[in-house]
VEXVOKOL-215344 format. One line per field, with one value per residue: residue in three letters; x, y, z of N, C-alpha, C, O in turn. Coordinates in pm, whole numbers, plus 50000, padded with zeros to 5 digits. Atoms other than C-alpha are relative to their C-alpha. Layout:
N
r <- ALA_...
n.x <- X_...
n.y <- Y_...
n.z <- Z_...
ca.x <- X_...
ca.y <- Y_...
ca.z <- Z_...
c.x <- X_...
c.y <- Y_...
c.z <- Z_...
o.x <- X_...
o.y <- Y_...
o.z <- Z_...
This chain:
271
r <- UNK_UNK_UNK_UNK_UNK_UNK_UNK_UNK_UNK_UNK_UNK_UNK_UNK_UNK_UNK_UNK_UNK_UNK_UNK_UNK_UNK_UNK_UNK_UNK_UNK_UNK_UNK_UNK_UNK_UNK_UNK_UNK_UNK_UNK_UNK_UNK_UNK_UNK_UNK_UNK_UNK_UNK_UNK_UNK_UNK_UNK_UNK_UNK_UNK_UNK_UNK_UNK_UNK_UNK_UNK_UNK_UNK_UNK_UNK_UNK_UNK_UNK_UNK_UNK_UNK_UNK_UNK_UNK_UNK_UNK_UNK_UNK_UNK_UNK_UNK_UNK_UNK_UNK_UNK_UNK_UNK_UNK_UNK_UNK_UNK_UNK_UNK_UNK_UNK_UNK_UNK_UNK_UNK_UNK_UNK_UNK_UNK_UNK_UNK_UNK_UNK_UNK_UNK_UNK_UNK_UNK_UNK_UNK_UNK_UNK_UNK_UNK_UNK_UNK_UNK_UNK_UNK_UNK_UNK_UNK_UNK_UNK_UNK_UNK_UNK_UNK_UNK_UNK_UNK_UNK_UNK_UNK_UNK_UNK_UNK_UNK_UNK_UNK_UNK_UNK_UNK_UNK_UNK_UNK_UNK_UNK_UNK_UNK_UNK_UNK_UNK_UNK_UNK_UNK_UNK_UNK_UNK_UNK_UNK_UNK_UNK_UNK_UNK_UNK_UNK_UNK_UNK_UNK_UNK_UNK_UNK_UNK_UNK_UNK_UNK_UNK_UNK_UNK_UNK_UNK_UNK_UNK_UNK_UNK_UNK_UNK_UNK_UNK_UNK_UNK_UNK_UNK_UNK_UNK_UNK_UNK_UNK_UNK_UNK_UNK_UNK_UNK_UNK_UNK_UNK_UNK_UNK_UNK_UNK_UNK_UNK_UNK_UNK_UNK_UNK_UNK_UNK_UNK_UNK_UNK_UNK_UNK_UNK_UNK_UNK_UNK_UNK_UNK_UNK_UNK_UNK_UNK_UNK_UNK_UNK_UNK_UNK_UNK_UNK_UNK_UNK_UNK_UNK_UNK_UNK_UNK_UNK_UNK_UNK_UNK_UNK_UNK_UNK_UNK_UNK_UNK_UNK_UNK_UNK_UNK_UNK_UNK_UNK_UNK_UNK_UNK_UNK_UNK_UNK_UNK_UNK
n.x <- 50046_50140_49943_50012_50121_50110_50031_50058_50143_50009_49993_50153_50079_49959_50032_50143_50119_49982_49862_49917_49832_49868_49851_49915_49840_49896_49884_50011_50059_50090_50108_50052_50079_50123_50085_49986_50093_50134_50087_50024_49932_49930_50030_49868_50034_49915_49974_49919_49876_49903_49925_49940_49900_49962_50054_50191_50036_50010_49804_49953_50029_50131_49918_49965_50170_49966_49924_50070_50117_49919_49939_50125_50104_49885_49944_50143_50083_50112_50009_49897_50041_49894_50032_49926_49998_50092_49910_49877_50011_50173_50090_50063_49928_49863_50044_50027_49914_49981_50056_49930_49916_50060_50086_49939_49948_50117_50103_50095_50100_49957_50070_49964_50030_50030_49918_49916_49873_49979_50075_50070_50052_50002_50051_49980_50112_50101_50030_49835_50009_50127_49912_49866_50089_50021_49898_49921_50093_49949_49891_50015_50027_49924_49945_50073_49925_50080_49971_50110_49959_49996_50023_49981_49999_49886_49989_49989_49871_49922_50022_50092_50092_50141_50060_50076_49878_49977_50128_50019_49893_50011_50143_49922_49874_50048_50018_49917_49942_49956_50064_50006_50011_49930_49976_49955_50036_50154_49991_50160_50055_50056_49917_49977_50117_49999_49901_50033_50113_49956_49873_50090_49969_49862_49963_49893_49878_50008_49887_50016_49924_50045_50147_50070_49971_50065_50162_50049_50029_50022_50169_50050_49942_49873_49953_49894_49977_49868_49911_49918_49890_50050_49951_49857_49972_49954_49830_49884_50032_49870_49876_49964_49973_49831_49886_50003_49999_49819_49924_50005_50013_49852_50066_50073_50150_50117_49969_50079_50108_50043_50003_49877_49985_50050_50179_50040_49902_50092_50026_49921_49947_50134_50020
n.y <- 49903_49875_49884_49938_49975_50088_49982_49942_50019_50099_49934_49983_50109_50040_49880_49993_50089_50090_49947_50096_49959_49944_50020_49899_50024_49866_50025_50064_50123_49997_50030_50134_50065_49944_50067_50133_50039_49972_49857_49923_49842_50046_49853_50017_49934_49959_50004_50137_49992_49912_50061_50049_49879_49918_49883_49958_49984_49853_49956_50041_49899_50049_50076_50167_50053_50079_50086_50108_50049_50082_50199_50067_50044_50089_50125_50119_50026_49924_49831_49961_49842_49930_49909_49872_49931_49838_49998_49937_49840_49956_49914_50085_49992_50082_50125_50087_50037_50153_50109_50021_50080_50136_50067_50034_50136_50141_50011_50026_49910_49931_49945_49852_49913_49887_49907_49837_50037_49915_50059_49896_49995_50135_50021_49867_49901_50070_49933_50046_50160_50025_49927_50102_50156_49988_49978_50143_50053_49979_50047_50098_49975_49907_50091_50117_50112_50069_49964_50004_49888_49997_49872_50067_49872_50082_49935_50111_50061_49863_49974_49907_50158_49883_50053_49885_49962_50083_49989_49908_50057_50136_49893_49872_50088_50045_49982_49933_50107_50111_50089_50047_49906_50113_49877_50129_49970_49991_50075_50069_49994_49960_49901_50084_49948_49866_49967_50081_49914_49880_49985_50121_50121_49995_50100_49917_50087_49994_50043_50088_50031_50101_49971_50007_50133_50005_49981_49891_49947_50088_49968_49844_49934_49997_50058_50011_49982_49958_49976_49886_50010_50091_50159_49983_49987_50109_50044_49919_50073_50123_49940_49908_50094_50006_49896_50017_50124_50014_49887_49982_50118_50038_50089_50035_50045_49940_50048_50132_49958_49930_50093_50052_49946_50063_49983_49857_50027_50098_49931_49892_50073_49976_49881
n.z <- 49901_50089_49996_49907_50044_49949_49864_49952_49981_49872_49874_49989_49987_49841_49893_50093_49909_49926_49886_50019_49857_50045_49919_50009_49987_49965_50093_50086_49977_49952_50114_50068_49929_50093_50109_50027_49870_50039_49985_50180_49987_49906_50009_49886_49898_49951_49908_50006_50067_49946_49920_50071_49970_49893_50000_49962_50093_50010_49998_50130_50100_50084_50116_49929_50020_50114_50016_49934_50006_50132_49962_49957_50120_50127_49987_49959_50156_49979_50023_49900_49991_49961_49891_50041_49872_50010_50111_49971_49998_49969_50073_50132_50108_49950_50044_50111_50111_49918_50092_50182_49980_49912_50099_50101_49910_50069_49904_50097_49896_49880_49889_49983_49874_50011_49910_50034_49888_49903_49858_49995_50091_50103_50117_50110_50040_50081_50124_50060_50011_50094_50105_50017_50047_50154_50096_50032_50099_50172_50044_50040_50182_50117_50051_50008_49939_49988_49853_49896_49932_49849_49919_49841_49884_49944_49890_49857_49952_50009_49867_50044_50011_50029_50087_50093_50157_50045_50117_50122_50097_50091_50102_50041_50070_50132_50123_50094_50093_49952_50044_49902_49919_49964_49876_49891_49835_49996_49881_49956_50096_50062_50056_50114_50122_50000_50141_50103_49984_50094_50139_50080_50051_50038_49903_49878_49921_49879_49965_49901_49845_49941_49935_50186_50118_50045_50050_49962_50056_50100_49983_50002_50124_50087_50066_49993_49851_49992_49874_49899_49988_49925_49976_49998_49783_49978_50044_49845_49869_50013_50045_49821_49856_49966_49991_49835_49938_49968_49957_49783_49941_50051_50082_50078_50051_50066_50136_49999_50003_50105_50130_50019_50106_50159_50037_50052_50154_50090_50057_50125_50104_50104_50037
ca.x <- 91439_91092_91170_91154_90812_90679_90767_90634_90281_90311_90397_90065_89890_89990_89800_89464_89334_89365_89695_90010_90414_90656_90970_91248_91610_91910_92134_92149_92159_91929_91667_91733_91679_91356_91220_91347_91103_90825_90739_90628_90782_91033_91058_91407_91432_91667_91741_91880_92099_92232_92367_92496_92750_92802_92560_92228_91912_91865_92231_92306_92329_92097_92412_92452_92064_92067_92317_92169_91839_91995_92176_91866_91676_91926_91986_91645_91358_91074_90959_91155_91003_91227_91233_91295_91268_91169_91327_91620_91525_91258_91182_90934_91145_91462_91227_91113_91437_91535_91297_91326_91678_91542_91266_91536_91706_91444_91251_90938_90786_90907_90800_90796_90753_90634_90868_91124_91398_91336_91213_91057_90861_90829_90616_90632_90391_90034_90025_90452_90376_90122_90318_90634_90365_90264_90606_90714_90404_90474_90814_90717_90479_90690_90925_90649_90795_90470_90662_90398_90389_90388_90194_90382_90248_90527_90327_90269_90638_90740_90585_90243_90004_89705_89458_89257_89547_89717_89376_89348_89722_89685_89361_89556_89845_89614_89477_89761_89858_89976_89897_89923_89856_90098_90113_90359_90276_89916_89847_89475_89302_89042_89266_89353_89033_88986_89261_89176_88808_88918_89167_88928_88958_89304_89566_89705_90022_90041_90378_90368_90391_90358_89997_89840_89874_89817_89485_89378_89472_89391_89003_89000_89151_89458_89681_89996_90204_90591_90865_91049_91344_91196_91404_91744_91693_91666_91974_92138_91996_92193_92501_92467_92417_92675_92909_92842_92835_93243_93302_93171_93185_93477_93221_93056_92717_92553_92759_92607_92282_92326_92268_92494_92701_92667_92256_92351_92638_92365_92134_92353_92507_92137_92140
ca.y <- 24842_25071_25355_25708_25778_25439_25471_25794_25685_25411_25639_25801_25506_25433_25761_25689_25405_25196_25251_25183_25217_25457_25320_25590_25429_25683_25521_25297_24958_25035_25113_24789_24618_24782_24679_24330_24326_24420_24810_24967_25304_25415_25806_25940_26101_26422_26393_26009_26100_26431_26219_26006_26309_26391_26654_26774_26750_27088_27106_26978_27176_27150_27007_26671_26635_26610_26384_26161_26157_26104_25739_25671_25690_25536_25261_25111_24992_25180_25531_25733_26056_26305_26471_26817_26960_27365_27356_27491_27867_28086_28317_28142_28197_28037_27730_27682_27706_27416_27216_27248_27104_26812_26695_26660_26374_26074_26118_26031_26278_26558_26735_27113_27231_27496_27556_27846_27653_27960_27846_28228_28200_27838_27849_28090_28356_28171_28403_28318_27921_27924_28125_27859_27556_27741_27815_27413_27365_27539_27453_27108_27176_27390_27025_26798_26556_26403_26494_26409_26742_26698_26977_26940_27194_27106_27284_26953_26932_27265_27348_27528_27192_27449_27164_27451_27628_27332_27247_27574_27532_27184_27338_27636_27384_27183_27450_27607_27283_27002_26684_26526_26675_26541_26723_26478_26493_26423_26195_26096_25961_26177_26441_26246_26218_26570_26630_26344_26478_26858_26813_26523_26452_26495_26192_26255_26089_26018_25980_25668_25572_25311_25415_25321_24996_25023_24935_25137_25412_25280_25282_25670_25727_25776_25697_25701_25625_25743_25649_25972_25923_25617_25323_25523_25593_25233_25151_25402_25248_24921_25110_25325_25030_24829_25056_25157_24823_24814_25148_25121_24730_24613_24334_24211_24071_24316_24189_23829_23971_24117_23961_23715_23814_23535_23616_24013_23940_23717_23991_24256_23952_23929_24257
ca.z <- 12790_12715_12587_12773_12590_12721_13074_13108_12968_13235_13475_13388_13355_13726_13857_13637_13870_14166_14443_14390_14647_14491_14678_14729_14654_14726_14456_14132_14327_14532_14241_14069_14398_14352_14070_14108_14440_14153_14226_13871_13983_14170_14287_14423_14739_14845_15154_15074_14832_14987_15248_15046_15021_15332_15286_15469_15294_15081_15069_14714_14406_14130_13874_14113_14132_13781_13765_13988_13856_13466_13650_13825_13539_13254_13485_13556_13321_13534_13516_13785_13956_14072_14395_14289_14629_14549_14201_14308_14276_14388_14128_13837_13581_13754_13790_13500_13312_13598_13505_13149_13253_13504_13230_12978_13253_13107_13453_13399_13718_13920_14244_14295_14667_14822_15120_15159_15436_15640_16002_16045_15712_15589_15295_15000_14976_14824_14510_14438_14523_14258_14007_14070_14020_13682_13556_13601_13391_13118_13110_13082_12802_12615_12609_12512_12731_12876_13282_13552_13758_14139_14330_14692_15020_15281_15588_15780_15800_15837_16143_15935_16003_15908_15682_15527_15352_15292_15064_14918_14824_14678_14493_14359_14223_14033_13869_13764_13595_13890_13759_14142_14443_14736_15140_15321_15715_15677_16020_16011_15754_15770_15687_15397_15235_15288_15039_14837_14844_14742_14499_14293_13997_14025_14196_14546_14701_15063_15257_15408_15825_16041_16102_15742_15546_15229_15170_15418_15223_14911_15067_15099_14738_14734_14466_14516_14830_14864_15144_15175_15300_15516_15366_15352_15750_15751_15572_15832_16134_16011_15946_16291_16512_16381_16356_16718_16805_16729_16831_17213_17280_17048_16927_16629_16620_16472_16133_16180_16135_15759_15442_15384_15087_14849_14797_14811_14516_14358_14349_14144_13904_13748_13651
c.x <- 49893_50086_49933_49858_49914_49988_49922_49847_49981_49979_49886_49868_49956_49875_49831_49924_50075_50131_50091_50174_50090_50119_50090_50131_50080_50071_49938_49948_49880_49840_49996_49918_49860_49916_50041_49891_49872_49932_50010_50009_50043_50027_50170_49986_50171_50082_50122_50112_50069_50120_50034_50150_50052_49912_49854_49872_49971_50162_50068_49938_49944_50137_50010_49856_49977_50051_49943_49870_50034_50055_49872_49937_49993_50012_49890_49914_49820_49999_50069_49935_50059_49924_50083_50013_49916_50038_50058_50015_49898_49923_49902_50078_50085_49913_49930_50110_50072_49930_49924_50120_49939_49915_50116_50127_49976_49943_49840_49856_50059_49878_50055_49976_49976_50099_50150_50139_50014_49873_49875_49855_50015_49971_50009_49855_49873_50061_50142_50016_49930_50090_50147_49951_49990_50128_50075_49869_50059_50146_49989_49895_50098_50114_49948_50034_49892_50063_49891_50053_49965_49977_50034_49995_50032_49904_49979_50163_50080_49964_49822_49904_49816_49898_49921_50101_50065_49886_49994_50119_49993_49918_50070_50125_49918_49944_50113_50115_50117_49948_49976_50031_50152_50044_50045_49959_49895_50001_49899_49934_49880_50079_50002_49869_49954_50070_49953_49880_49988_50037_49927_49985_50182_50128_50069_50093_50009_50195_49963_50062_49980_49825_49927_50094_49953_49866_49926_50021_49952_49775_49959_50053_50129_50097_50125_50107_50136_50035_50071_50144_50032_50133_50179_49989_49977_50120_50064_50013_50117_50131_49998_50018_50056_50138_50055_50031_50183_50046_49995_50060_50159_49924_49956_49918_49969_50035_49964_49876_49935_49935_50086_50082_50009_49817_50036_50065_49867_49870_49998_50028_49873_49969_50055
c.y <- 50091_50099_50155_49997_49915_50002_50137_49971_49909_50082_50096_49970_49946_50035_50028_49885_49918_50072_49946_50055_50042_49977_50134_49982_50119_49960_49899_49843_49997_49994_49893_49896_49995_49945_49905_49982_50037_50131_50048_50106_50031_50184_50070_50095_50122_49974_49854_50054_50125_49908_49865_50034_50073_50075_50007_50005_50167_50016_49951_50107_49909_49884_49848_49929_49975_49895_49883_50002_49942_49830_49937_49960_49909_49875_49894_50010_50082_50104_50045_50134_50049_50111_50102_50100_50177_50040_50040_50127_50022_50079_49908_49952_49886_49829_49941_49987_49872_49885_49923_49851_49863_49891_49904_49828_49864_49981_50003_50127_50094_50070_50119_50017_50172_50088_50052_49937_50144_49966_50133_49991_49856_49969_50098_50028_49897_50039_49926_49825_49968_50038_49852_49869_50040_50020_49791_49952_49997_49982_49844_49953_50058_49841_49866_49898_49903_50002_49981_50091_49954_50125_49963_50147_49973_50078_49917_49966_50124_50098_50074_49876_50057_49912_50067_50067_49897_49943_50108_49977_49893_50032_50064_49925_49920_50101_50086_49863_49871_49908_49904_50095_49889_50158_49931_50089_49975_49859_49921_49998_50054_50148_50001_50029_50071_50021_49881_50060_50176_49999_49907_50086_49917_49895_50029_49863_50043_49939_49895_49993_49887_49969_49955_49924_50083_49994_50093_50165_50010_50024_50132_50044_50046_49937_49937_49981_49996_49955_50079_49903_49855_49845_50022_50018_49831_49938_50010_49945_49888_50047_50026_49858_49908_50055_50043_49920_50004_50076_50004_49803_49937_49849_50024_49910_50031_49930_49858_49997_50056_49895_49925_50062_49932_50017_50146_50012_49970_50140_50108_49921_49999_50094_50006
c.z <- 49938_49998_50101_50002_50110_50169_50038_49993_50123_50095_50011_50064_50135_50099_49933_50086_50123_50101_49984_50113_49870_50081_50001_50014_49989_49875_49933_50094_50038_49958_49920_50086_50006_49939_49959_50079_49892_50001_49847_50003_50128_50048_50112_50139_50061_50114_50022_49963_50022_50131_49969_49940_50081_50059_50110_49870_49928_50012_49884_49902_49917_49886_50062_50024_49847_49978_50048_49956_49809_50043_50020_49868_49914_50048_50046_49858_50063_49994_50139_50015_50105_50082_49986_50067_49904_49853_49988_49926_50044_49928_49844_49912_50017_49986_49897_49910_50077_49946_49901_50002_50068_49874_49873_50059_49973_50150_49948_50080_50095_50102_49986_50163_50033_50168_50006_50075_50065_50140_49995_49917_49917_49893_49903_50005_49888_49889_49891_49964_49878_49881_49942_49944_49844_49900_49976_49899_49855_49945_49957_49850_49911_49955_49932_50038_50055_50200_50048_50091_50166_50054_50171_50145_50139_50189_50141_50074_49958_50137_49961_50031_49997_49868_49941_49900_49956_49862_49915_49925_49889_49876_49883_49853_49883_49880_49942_49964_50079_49933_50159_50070_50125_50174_50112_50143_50036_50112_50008_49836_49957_49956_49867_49894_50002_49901_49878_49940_49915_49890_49857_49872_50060_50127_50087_50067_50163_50011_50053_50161_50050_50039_49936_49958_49875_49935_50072_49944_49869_50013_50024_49923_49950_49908_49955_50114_50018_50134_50067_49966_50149_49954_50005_50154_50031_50025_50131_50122_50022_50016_50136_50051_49992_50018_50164_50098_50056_50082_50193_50068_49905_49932_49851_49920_49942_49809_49967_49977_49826_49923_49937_49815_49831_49933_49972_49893_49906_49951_49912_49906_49929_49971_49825
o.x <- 49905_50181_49834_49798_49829_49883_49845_49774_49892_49874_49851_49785_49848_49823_49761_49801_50195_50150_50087_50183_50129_50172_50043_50195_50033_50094_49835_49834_49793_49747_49889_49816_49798_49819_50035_49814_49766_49819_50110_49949_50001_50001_50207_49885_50277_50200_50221_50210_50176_50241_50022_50236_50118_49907_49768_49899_49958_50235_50190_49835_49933_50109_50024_49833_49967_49976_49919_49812_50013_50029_49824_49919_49905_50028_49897_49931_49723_50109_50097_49921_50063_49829_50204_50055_49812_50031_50064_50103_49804_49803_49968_50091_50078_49946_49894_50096_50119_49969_49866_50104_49910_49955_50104_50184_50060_49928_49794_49745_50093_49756_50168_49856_50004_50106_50235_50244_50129_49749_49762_49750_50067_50043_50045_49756_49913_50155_50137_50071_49948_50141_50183_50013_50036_50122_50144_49883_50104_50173_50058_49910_50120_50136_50015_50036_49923_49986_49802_50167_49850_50067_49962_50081_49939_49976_49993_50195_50165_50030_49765_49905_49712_49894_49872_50111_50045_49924_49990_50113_50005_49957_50076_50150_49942_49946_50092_50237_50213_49847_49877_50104_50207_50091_49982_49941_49871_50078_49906_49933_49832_50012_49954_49847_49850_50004_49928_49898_49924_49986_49967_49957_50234_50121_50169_50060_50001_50264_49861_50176_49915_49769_49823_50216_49878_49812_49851_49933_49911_49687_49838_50097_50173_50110_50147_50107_50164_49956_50107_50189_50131_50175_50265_50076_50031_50181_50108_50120_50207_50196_50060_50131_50102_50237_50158_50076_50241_50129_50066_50127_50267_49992_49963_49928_49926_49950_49974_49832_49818_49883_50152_50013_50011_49779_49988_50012_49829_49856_49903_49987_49882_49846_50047
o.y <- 50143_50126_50137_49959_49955_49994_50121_49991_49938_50083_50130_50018_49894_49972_50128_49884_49894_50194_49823_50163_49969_50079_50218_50048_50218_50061_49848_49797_49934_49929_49865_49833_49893_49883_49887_49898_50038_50141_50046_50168_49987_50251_50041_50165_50069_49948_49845_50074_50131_49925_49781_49955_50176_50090_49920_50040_50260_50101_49949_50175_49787_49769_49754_49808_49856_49811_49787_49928_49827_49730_49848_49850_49826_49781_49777_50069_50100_50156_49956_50211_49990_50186_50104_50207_50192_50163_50087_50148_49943_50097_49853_49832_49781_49742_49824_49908_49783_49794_49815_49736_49775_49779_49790_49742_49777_49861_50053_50164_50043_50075_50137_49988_50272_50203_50003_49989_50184_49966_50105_50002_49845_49888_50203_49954_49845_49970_49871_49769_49855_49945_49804_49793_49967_50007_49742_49848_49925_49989_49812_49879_50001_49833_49767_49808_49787_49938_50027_50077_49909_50210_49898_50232_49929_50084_49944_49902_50144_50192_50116_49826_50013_49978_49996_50052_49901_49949_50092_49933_49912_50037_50009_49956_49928_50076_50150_49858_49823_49945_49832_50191_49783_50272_49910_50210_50000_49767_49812_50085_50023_50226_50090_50107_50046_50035_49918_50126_50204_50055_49933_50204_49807_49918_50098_49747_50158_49875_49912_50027_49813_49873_49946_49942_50180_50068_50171_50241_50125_50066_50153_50155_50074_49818_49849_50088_49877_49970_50072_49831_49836_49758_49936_49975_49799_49890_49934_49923_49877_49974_49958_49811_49866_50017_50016_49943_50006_50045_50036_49787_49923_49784_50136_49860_49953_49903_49827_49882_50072_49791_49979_50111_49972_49966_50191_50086_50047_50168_50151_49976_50062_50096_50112
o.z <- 49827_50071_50172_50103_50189_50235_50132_50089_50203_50160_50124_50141_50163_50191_49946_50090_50112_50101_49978_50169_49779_50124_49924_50096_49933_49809_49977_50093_49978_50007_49866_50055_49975_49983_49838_50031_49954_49953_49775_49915_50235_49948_50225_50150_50095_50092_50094_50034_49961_50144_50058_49901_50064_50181_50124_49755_50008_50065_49900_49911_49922_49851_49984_50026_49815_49928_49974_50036_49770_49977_49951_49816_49893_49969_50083_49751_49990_49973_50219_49920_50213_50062_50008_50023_49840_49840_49875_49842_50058_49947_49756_49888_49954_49906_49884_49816_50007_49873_49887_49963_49988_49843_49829_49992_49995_50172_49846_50040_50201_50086_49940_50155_49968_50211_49931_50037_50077_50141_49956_49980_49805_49834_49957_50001_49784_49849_49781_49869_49834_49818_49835_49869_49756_49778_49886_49835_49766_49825_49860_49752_49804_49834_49904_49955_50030_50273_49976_50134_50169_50058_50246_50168_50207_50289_50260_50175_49871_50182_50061_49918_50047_49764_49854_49778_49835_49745_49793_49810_49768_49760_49773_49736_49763_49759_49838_49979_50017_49875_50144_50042_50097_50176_50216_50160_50154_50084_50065_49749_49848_49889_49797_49801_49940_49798_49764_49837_49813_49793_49744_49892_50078_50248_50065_50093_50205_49932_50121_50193_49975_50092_50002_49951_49888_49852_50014_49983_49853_49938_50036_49953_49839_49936_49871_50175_50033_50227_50184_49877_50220_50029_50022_50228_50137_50120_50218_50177_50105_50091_50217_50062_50098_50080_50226_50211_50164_50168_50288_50169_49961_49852_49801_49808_49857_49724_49848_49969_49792_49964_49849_49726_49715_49828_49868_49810_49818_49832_49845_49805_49824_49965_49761
């Protein structure tokens, strides 16, 4: 298995040319599946793995996010970048002694955000967002860990869908030491290379939708392209509508439909 060192240069390496799909598995199998299908990084996603617990996303404590990003990590051979939602505090300080902790996981990339989970007031104060971007900096220098920083400005999906501050934000983040820019909700690709465009040199991640292939973003620069929480609402879908299936009709089709289980066995035994 590379060691941590090597995946993180990879995971560098990744964000220095060309486009590449950060998948977003909720759990261990799920990330091997992964990077049996070939993706050369794999990035986890909250929201999966809170409900994975029952939980809402934003509803897990920082000690079980750890935890889960330590398995993730330990148990695959690609670099792994950790969705660190807001770094679970709001004052600088608090996040950078977070992720101090997080870095020390063998992730090879976290995300910082910039929104507050208050409907009223969604985003943190510019001046404070900026401050929280520079304290995960220097916490990550201060570990010489080689962490790829994630600058993330949540206002397309927070109800703020304002593409001018959103830019200055992104802006702001790189220079107080993002290494990627990243403003899921973005709809139109000229939006897109607007941020791509601003933020330049520096590599920006797009959420992916149904709207945008690949290459099509890929031809307006971006570099990186995340699922969210896109392939665990999959999963679910499966789960809901058989499940449903039993619960209202007393049938089951929908279980004729999976993966049979000698091929899904077969794919964990090569592990």
């Amino acid at each position: 298995m590379p060691t941590m060192a090597e995946r993180r240069k990879t995971f560098r390496q990744l964000h220095a040319s060309g486009c590449f799909v950060i998948p977003n598995p909720w759990d261990l199998g799920g990330a091997r599946l992964l990077a049996q299908l070939g993706f050369r990084a794999l990035a986890t996603t909250s929201s999966g793995f809170a409900w994975t617990l029952g939980r809402p996303d934003n509803g897990i404590a920082i000690a079980d996010a750890l935890a889960h990003f330590r398995a993730i990590a330990a148990g695959t051979e690609i670099p792994v970048n950790a969705d660190f939602q807001g770094g679970f505090a709001v004052e600088p300080a608090r996040v950078r002694e977070n992720v101090t902790a997080a870095a020390a996981t063998g992730v090879a990339g976290l995300s910082i955000e910039d929104s507050t989970g208050d409907p009223s007031s969604p985003l943190f104060e510019f001046a404070l967002a900026v401050e929280r971007v520079r304290a995960a900096r220097a916490a990550i220098d201060e570990t010489a860990s080689g962490v790829l920083l994630t600058g993330r400005s949540e206002g397309f999906i927070v109800g703020r869908p304002d593409l001018r501050e959103t830019v200055r934000r992104l802006v702001a983040y790189a220079e107080a030491g993002a290494d990627c820019l990243f403003a899921p909700g973005l709809r139109t690709l000229p939006d897109i290379r607007t941020v791509v465009t601003e933020v330049a040199p520096r590599p920006v991640n797009v959420l992916a939708s149904g709207a945008f292939a690949v290459q099509q973003l890929a031809d307006v620069g971006v570099r990186r392209i995340s699922v969210g929480s896109g392939l665990a609402r999959a999963a679910w879908k499966g789960f809901l509508d058989a499940a449903r299936e039993i619960a209202t009709t007393g049938s089951f089709a929908s279980l004729d439909r999976t993966v049979p289980f000698p091929e899904m066995n077969a794919l964990f035994s090569s592990e």
